[in-house]
N, C-alpha and C positions, 0 to 999 in steps of 0.2 A: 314533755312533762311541764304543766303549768308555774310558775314561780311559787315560790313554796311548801312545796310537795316533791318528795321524791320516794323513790322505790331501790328496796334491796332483794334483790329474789333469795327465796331459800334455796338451798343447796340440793334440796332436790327434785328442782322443778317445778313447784306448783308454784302458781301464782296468788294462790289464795293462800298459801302460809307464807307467802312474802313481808317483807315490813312496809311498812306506809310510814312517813314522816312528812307532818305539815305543821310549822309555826315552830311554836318547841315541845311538841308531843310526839312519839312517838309509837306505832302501835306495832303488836307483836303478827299480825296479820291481819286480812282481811273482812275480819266476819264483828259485824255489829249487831249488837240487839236490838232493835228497834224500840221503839215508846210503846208501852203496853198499858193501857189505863186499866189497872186493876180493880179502883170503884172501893176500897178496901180503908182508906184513910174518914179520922173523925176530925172535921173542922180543918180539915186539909192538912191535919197532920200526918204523916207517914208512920207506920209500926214494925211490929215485929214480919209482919208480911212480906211487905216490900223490903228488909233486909235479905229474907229466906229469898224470895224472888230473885233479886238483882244478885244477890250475891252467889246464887247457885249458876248463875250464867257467865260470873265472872270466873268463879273456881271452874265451870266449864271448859274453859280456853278461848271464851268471846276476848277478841282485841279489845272494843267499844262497849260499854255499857250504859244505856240513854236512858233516863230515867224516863215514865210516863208522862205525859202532857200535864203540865203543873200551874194552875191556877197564877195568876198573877195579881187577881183579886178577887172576895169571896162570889161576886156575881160571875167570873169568867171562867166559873167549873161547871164543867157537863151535867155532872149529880153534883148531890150533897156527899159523894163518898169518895170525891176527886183532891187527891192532894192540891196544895197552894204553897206560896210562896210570898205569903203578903205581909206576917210576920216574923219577930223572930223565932217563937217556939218553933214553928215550921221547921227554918232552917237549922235552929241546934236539935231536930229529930232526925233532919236530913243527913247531919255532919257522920256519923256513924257508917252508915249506909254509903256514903260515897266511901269513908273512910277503908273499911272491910273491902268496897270493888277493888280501890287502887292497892291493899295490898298484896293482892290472890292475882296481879299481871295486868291485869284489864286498865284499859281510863276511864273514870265515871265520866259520863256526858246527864247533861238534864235538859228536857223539851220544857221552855215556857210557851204557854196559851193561856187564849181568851175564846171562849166557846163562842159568845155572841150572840145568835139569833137562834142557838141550838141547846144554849144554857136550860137550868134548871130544867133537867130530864130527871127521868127514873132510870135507874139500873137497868141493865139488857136485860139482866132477868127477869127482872119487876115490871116488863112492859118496853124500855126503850120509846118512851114515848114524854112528853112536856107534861111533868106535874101539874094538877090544876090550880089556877090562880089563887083559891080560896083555900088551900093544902099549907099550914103551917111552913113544912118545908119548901114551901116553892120561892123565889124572888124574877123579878120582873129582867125579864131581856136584853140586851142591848143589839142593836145593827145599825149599818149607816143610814138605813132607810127601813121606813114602816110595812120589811116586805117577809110574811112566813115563808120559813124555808118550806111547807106543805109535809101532806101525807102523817108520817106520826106525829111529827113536830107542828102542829097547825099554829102556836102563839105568836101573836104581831108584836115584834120587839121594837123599842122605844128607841127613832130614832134619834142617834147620838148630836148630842151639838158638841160645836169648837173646845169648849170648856170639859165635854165627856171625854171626846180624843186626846186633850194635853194630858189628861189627867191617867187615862188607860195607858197613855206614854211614859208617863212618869211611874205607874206601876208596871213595866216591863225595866226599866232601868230598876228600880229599888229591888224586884224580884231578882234581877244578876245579880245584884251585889252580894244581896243575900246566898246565891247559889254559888256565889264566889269565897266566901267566905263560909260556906259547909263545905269546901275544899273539892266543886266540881269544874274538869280541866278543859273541858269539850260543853261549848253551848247550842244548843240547835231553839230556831225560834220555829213557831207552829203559824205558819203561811200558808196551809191547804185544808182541805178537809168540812170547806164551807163553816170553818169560824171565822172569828172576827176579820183577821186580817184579808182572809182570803173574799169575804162578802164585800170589802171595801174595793175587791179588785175586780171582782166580777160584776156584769152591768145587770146579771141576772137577779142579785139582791141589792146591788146600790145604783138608789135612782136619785139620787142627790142632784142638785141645781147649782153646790157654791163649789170649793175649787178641790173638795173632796170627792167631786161625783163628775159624770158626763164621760170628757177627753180620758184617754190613756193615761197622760200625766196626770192628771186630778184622779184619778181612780187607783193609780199609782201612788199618790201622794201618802198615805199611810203607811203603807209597809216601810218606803224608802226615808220616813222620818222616823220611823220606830228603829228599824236596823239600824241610823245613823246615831241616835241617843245611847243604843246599844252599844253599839262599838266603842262610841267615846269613851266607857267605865269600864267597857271589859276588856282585860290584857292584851296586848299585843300577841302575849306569848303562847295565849290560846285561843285556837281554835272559835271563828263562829260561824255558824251555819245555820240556815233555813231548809224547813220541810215544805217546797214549794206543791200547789196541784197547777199544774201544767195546762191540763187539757180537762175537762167536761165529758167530751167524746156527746155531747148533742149536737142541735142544731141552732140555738141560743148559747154555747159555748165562746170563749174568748179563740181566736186564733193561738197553733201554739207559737206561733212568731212573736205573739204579742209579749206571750212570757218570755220568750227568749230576749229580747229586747229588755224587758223586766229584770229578770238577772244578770244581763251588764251591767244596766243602771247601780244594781245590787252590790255588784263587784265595784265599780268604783267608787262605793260609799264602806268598802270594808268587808264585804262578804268572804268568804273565805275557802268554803265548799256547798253543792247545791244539794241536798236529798230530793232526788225529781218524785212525785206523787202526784195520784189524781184532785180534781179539784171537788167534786161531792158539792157542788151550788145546789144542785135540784135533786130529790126524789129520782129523777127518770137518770137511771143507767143503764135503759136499753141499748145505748151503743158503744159501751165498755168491750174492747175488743179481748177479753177475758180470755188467758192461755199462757203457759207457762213464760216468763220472763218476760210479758208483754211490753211492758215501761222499758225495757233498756236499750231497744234503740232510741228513744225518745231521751233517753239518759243523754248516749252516747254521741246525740245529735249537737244536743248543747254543751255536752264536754267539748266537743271539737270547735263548735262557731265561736263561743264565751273565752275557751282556752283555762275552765275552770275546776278542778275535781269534783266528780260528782257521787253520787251512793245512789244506790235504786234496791228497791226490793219487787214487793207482789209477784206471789206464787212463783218462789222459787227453792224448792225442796229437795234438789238432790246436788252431791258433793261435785261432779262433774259439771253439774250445769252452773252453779256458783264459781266453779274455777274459770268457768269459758266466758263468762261475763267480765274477769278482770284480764284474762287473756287475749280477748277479744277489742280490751280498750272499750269499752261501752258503758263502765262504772269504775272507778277507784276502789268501793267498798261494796259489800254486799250485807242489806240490813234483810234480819231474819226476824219475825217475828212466831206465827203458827207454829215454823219448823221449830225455834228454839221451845216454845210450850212444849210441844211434842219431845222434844229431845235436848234437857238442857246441856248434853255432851255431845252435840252436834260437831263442834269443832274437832273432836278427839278422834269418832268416827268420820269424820270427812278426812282428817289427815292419813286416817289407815287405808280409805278406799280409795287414795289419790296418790297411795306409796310413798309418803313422806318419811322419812327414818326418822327413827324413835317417835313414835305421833303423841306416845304420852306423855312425849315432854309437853305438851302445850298445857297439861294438866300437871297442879300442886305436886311437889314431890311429895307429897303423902298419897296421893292417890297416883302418881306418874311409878314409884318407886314397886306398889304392888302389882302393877300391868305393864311393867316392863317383860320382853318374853326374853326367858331364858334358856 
């Protein structure tokens, strides 16, 4: 078991309603909500939405509750309907919302990002595609190099100079603080997904020449000064963690050694658990090896080389197959996202179908007290 992390099994058997403790948090078991971008907030403030949301997955019986991908500055949201973190109305909208998860059992967690080269889109509904330039609502890009992500997103974002990266650093730190002080205990940064952090690490959108681009290390160098700013302001006591993408699964893709390498480096600047994810650099996902739990040997690879806890999701919907992933040692945590839409009392039915006793206790005693069976 990595240092700072350990495990209580429950009493009867499952690994998935085990406890998890890392740092000074403690979770009631295994099952995390993943970051869900809802697209629902105005001017990145959060509302009555995302209370009902987050908090119906808390009174759920989710141990983890991660708030969606959260702007760190108005340019580094996906749409205009993407929560932030840049001021403070934001976070005294946010404080409620975490406040509500952690009473109902759960830990609020919050994902900061920066879209990057994927910024200023429309709604999935509305298209999923880059607003047009001349669109009131649109604003101009950022990447580390002048490279479209393609396909729907065809817009060349503006690459960033030294002066854009301190400053996109200095709003990931100001964004903690803030999400520290709306009282959230668990921080996940957003490292995948072909935003900012992750175009800085792939050679597929950063073609940079100074000591941001080219080598490993220099392509490396962003993530590993953002986590390290990070860490400094945010508590010992909690919890941080990165939503890494791993692999591409192309053939312009990074080695996944390379990541592996990547998240030591991570680890001895403070990292503290890894969410393994794809990396989404390009359009082309033709060789996503797409199948139930596919990511968690790849989890479980750098759990064991790193010696670090890890969380994985992608397509993983059913109670047995979530338990065999932490029984199996391949992931610490198992992040739901689909399954929890689908069922925000997934944890309650997974503890019946996995024979845990009394399963409704993971749920409120106002709702555990009427579906206890008598």
């Amino acid at each position: 078991m990595p240092r700072g992390a350990a495990l209580k099994r429950a009493g009867s058997g499952s690994h998935l309603f085990s406890e998890f403790h890392i740092k000074g948090v403690s979770l009631r078991n295994r099952i995390v909500v993943s970051p869900m971008c809802q697209y629902a907030a105005d001017e990145g403030v959060p509302n009555d939405w995302h209370l009902v949301h987050l908090g119906a997955r808390a009174v759920g019986g989710a141990a983890l509750v991660i708030a969606e991908a959260t702007a760190v500055s108005p340019e580094g949201r996906n749409t205009p309907g993407c929560t932030g973190l840049w001021n403070d109305a934001q976070a005294e909208a946010w404080a409620p919302i975490a406040r509500f998860v952690q009473r109902h059992g759960a830990v609020p967690g919050i994902q900061l990002a920066h879209a990057g080269r994927k910024a200023s889109a429309n709604r999935p509904w509305e298209g999923d595609d880059h607003i047009p330039p001349g669109d009131p609502r649109a604003w101009d890009p950022l990447g580390p190099s002048p490279i479209a992500y393609g396909a729907n997103l065809p817009r060349v974002p503006r690459a960033m100079t030294k002066d854009d990266i301190l400053r996109t650093q200095r709003d990931f730190v100001a964004a903690a603080k803030r999400a520290l002080a709306a009282g959230f205990e668990w921080l996940e940064l957003h490292f995948a997904h072909g935003y900012l952090a992750q175009s800085f690490l792939s050679p597929v959108a950063n073609a940079r020449t100074d000591d941001y681009g080219g080598s490993f290390e220099n392509r490396a160098r962003f993530l590993v000064e953002t986590l390290s700013a990070v860490r400094a302001i945010w508590p010992e006591k909690y919890p941080l963690a990165i939503r890494l993408g791993v692999d591409d699964f192309t053939k312009a893709s990074r080695p996944l050694e390379e990541s592996i390498e990547l998240v030591q480096k991570l680890k001895d600047h403070g990292l503290d658990l890894l969410d393994v994810s794809l990396g989404f650099n390009t359009p082309d996902v033709s060789g996503v090896p797409w199948g139930p739990s596919f990511m968690a040997p790849i989890a479980q690879r750098i759990k064991n080389e790193v010696a670090i806890p890890t969380a994985v999701g992608w397509l993983i919907t059913e109670p047995q197959q979530a338990d065999d992933i932490v029984v199996e040692g391949q992931a610490d945590l198992v992040m739901l996202a689909h399954k929890e839409l689908d069922d925000p009392h997934f944890p309650y039915h997974a503890a019946k179908a996995l024979g845990v006793a009394n399963p409704q206790d993971v749920l409120p005693p106002r709702y555990a007290h009427a579906l206890k069976e008598r």
